[in-house]
N, CA, C, O and CB atoms as a CASP TS submission, in Angstrom:
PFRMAT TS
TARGET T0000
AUTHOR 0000-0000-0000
METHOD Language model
MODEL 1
PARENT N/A
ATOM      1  N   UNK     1       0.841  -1.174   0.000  1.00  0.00           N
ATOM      2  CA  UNK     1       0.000   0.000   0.000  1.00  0.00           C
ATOM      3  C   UNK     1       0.889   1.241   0.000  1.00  0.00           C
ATOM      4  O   UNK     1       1.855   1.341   0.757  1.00  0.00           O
ATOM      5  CB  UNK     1      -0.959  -0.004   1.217  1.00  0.00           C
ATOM      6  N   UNK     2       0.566   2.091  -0.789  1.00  0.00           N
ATOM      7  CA  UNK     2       1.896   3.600  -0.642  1.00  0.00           C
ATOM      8  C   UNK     2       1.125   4.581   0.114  1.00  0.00           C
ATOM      9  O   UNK     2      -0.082   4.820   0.126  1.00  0.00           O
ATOM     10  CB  UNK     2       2.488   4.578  -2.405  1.00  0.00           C
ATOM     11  N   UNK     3       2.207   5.144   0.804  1.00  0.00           N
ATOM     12  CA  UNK     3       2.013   5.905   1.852  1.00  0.00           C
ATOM     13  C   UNK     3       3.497   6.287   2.299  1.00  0.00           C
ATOM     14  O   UNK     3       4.516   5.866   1.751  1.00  0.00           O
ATOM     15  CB  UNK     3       1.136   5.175   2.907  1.00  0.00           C
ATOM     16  N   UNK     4       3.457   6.927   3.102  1.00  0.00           N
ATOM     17  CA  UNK     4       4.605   7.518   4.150  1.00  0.00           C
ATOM     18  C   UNK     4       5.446   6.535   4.979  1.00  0.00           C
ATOM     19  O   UNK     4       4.792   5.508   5.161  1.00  0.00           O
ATOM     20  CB  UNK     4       3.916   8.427   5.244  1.00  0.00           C
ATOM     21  N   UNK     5       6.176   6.503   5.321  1.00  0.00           N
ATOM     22  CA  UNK     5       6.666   5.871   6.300  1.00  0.00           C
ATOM     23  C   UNK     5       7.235   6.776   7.257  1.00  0.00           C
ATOM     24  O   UNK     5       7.827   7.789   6.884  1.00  0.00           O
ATOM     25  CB  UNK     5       7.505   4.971   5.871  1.00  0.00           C
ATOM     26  N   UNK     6       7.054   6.394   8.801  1.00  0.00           N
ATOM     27  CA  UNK     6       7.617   7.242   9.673  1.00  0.00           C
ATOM     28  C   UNK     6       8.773   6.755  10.883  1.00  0.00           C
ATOM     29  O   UNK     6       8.382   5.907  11.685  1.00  0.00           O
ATOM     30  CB  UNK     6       6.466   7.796  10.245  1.00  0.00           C
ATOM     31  N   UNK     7       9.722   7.111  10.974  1.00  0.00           N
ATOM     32  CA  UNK     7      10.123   6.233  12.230  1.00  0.00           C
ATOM     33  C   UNK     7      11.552   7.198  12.972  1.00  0.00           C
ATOM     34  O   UNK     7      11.712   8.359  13.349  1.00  0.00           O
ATOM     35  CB  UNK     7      10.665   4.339  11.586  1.00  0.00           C
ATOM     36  N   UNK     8      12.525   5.759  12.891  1.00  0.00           N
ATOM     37  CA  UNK     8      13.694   6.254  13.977  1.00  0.00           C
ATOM     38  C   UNK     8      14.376   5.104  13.638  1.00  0.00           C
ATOM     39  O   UNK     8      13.959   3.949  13.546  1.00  0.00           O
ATOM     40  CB  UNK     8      13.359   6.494  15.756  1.00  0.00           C
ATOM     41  N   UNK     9      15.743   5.676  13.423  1.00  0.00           N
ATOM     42  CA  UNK     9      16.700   4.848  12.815  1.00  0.00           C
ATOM     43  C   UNK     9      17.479   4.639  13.760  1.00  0.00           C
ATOM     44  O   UNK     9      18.125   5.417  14.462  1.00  0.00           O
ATOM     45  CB  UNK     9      17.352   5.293  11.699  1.00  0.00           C
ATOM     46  N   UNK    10      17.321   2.663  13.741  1.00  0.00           N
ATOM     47  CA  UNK    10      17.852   1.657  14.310  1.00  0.00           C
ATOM     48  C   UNK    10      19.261   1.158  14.228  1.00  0.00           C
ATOM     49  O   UNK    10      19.997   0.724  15.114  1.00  0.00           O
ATOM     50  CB  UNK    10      17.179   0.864  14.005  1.00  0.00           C
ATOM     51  N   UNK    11      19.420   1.299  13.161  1.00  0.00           N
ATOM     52  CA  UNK    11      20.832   1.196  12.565  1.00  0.00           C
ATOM     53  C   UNK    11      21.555   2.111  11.450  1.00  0.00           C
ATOM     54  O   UNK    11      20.739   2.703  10.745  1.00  0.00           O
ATOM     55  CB  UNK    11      20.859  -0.022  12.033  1.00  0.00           C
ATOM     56  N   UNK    12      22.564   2.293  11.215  1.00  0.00           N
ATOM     57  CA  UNK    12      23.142   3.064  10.238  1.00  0.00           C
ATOM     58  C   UNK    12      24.460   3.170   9.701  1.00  0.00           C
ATOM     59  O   UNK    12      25.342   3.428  10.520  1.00  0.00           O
ATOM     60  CB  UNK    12      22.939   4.013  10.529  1.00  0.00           C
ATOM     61  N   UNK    13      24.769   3.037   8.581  1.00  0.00           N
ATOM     62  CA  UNK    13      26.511   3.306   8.240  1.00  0.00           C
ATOM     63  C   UNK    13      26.550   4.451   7.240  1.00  0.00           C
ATOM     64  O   UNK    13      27.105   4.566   6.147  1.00  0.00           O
ATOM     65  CB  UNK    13      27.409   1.832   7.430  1.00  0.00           C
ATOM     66  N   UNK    14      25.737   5.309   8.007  1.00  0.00           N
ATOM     67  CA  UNK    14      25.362   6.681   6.805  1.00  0.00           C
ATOM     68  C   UNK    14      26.596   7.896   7.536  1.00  0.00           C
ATOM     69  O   UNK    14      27.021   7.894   8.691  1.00  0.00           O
ATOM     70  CB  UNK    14      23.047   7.509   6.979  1.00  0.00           C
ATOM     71  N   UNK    15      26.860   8.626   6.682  1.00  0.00           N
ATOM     72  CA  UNK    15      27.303  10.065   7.527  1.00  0.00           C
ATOM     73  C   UNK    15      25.900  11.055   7.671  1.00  0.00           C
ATOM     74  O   UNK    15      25.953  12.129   8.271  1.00  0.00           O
ATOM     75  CB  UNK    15      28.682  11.077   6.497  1.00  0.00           C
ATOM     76  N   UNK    16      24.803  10.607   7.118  1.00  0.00           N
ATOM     77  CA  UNK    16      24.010  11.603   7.091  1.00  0.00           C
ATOM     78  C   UNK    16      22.477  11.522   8.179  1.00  0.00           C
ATOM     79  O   UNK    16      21.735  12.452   8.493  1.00  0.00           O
ATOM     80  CB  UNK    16      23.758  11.686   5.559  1.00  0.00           C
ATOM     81  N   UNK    17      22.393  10.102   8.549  1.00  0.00           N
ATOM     82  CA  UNK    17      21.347   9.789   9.124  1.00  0.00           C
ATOM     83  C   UNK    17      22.274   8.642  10.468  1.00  0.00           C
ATOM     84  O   UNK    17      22.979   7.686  10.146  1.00  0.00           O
ATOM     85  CB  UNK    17      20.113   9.101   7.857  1.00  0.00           C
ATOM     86  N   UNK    18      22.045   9.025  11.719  1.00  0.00           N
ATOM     87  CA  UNK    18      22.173   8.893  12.753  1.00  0.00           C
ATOM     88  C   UNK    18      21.403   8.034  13.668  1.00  0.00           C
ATOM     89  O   UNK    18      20.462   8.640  14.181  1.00  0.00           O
ATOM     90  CB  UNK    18      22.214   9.816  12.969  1.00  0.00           C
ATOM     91  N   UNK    19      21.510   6.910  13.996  1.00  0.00           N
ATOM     92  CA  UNK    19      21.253   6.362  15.282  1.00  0.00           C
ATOM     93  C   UNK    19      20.389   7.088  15.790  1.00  0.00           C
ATOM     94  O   UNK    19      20.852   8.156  16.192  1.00  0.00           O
ATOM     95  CB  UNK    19      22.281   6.229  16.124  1.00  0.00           C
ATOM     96  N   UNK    20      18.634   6.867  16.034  1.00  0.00           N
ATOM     97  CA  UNK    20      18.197   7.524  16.262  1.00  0.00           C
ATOM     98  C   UNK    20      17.603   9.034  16.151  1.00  0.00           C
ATOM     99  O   UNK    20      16.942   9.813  16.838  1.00  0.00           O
ATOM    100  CB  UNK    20      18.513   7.189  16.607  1.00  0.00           C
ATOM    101  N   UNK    21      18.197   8.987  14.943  1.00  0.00           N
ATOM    102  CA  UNK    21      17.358  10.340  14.103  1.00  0.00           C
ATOM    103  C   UNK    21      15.645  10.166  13.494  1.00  0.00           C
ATOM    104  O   UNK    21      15.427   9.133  12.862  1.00  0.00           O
ATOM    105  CB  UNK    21      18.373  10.661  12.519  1.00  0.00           C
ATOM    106  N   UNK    22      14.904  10.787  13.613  1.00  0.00           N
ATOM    107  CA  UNK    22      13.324  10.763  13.331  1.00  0.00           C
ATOM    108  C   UNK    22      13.477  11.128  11.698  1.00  0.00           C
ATOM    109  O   UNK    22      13.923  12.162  11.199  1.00  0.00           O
ATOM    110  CB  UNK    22      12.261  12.081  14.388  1.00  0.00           C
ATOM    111  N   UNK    23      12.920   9.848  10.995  1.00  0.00           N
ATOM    112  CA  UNK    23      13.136  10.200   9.402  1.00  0.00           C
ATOM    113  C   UNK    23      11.972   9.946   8.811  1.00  0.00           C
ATOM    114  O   UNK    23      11.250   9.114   9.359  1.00  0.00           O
ATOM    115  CB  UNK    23      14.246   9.382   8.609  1.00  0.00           C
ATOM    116  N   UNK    24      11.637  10.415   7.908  1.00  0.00           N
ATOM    117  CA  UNK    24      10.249  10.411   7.022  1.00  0.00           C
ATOM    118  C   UNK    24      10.747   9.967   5.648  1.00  0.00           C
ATOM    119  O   UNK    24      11.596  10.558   4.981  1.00  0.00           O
ATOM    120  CB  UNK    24       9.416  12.017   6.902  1.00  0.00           C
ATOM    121  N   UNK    25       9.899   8.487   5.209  1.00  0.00           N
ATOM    122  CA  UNK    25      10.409   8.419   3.915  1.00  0.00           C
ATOM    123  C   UNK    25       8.789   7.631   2.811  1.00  0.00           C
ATOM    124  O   UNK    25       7.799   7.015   3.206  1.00  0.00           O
ATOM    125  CB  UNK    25      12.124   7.256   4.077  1.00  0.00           C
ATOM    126  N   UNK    26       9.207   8.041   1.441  1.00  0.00           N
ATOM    127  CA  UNK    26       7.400   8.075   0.854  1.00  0.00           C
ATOM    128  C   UNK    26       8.641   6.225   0.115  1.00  0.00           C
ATOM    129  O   UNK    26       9.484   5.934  -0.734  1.00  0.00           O
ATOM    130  CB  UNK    26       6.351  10.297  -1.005  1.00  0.00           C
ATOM    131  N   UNK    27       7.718   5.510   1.416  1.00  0.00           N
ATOM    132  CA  UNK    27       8.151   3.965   0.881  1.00  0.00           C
ATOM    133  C   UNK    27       7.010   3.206   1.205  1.00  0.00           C
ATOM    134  O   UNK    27       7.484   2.106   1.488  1.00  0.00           O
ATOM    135  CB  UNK    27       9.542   3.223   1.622  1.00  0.00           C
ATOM    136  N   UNK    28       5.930   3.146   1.316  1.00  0.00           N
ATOM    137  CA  UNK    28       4.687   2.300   1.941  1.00  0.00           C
ATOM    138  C   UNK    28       4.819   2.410   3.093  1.00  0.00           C
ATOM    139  O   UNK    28       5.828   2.915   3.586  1.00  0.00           O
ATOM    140  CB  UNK    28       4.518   0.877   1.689  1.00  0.00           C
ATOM    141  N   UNK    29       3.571   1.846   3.958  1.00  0.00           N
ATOM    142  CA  UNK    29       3.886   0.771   5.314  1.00  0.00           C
ATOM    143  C   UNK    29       4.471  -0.085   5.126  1.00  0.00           C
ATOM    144  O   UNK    29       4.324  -1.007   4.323  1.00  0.00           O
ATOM    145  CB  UNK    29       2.955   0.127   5.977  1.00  0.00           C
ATOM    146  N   UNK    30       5.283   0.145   5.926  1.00  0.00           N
ATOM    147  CA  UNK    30       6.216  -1.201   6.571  1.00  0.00           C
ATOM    148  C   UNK    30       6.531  -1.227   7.660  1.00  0.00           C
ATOM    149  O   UNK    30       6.108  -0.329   8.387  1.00  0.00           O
ATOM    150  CB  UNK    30       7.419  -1.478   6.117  1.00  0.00           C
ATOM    151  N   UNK    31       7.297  -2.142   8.154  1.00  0.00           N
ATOM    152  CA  UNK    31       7.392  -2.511   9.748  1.00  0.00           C
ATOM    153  C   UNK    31       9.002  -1.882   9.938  1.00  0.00           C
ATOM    154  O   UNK    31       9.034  -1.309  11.028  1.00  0.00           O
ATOM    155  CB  UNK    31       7.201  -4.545  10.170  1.00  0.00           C
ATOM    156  N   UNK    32      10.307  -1.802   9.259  1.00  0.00           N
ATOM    157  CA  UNK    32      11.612  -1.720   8.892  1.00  0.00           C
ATOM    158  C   UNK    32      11.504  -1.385   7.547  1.00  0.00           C
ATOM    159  O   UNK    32      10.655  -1.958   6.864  1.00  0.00           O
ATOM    160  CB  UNK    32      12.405  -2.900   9.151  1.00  0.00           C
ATOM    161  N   UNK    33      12.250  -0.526   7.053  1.00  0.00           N
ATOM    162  CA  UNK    33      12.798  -0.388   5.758  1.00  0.00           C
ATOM    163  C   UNK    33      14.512  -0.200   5.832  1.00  0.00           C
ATOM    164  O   UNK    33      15.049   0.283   6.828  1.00  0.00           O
ATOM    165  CB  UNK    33      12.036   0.906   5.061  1.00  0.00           C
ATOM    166  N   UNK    34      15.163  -0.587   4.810  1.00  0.00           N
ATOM    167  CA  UNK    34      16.110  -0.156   4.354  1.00  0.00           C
ATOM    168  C   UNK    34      16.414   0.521   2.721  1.00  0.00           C
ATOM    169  O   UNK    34      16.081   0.196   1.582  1.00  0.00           O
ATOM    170  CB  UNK    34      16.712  -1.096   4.680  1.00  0.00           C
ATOM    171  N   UNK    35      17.220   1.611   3.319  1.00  0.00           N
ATOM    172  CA  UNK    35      17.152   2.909   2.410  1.00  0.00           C
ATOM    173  C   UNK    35      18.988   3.430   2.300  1.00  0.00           C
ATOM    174  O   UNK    35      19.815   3.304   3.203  1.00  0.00           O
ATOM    175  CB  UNK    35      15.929   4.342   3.363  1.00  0.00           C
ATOM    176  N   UNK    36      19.223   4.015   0.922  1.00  0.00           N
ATOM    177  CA  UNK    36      20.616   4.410   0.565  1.00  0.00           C
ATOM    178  C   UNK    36      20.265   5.932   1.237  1.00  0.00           C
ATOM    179  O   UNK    36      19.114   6.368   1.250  1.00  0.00           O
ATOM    180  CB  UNK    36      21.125   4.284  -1.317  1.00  0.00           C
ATOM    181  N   UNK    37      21.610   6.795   1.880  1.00  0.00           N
ATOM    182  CA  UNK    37      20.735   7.953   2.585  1.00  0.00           C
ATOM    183  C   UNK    37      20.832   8.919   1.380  1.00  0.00           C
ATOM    184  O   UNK    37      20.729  10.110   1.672  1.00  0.00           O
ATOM    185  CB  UNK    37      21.395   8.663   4.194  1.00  0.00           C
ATOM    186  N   UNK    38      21.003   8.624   0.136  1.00  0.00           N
ATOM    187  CA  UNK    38      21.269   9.149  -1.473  1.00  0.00           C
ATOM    188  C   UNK    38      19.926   9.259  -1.802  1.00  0.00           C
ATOM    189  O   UNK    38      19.471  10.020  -2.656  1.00  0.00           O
ATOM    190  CB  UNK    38      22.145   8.077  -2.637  1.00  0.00           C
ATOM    191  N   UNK    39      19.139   8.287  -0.934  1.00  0.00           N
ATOM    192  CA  UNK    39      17.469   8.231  -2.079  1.00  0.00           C
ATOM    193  C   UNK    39      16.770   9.471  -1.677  1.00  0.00           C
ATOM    194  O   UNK    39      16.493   9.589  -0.483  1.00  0.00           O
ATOM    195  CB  UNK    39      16.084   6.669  -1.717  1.00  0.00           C
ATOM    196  N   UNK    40      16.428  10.458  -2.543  1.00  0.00           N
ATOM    197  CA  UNK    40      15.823  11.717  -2.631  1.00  0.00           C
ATOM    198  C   UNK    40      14.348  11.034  -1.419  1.00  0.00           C
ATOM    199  O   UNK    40      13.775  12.113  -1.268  1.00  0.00           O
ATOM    200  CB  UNK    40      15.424  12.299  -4.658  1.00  0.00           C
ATOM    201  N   UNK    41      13.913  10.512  -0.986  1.00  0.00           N
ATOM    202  CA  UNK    41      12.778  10.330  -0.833  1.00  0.00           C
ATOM    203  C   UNK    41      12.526  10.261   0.707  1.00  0.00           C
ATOM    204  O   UNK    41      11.484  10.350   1.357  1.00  0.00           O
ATOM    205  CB  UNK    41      12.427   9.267  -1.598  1.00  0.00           C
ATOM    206  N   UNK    42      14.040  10.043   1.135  1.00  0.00           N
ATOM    207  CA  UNK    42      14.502   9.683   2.601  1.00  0.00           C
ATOM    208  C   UNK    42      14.574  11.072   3.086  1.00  0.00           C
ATOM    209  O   UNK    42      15.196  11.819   2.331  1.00  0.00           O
ATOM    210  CB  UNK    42      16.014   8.796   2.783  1.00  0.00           C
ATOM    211  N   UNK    43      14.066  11.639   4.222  1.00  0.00           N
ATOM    212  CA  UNK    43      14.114  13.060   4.881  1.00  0.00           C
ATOM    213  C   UNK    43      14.601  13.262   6.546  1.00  0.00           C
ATOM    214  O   UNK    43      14.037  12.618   7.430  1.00  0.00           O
ATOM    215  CB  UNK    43      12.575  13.618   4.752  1.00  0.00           C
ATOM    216  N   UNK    44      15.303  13.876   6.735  1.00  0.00           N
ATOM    217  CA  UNK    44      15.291  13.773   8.591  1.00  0.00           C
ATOM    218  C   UNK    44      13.894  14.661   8.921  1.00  0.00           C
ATOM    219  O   UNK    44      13.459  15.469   8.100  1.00  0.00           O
ATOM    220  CB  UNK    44      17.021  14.743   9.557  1.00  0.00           C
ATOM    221  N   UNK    45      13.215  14.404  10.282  1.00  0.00           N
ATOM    222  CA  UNK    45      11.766  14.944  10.539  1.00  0.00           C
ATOM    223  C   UNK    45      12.989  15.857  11.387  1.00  0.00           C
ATOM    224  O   UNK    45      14.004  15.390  11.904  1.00  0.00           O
ATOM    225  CB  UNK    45      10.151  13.857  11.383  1.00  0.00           C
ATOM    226  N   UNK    46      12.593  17.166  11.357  1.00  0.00           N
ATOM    227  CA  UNK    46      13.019  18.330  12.579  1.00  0.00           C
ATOM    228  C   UNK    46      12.629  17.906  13.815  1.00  0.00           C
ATOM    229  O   UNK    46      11.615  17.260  14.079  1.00  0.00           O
ATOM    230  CB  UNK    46      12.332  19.805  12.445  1.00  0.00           C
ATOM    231  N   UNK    47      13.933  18.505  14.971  1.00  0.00           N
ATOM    232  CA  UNK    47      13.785  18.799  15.844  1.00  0.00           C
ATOM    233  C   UNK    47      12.264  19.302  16.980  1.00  0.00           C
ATOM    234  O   UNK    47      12.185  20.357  17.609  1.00  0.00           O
ATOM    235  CB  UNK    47      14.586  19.369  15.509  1.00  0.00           C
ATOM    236  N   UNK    48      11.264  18.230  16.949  1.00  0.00           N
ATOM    237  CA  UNK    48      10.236  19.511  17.751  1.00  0.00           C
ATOM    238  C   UNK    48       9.714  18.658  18.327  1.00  0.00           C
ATOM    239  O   UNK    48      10.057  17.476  18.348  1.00  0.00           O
ATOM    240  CB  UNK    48       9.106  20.599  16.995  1.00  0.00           C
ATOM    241  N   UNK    49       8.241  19.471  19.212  1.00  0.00           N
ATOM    242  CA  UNK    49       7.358  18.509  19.587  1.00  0.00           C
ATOM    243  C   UNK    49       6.315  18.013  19.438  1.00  0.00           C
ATOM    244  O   UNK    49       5.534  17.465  20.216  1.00  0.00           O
ATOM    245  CB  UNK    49       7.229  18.536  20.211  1.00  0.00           C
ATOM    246  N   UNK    50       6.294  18.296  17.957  1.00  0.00           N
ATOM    247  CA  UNK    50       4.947  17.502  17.056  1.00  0.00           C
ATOM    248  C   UNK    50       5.612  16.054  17.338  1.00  0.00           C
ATOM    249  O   UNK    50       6.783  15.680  17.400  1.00  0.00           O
ATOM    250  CB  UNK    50       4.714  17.961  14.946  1.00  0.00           C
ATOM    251  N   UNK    51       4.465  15.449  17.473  1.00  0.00           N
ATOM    252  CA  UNK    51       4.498  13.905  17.014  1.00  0.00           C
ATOM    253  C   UNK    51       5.293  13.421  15.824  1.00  0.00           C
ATOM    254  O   UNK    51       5.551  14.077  14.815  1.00  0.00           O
ATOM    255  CB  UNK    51       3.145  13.481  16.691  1.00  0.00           C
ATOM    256  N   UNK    52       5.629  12.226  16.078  1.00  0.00           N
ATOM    257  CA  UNK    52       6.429  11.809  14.270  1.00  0.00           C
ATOM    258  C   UNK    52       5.009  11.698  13.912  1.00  0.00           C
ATOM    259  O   UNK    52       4.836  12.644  13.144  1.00  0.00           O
ATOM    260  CB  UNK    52       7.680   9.970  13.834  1.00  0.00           C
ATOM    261  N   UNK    53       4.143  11.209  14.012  1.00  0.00           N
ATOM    262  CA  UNK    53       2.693  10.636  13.145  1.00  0.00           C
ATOM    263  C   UNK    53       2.160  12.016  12.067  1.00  0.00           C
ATOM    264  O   UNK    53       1.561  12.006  10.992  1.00  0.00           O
ATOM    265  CB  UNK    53       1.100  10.206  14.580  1.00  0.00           C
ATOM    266  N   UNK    54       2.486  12.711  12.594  1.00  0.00           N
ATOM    267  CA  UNK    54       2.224  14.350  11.506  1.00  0.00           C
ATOM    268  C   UNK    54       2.925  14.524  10.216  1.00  0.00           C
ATOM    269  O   UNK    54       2.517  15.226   9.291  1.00  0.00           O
ATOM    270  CB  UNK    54       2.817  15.828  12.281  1.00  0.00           C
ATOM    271  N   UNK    55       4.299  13.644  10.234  1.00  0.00           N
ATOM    272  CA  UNK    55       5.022  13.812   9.619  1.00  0.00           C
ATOM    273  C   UNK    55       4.544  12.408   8.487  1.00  0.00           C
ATOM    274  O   UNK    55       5.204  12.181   7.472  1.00  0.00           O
ATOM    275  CB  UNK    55       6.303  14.018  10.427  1.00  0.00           C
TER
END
């Protein structure tokens, strides 16, 4: 099904996405994804205190 994906990264060998950084990416639902941090589609969510679910 396509949609958003929302989460917090579990693992990483990126320089750009961090252990625990809040990322938004347009890949379906899924439970885990893995993503190049190159794919235009992959985003870090800002710093705040909106919910990730907004994002």
């Amino acid at each position: 099904m396509t949609g958003e994906t929302a989460g917090i990264v579990i693992k990483s060998n990126s320089k750009l996405f961090n252990i625990g950084d809040k990322v938004c990416a347009h890949k379906g639902w899924q439970t885990f994804i893995k993503s190049k941090d190159t794919d235009p589609a992959i985003f870090k969510v800002p710093d705040s205190n909106i919910g990730l679910s907004v994002f």
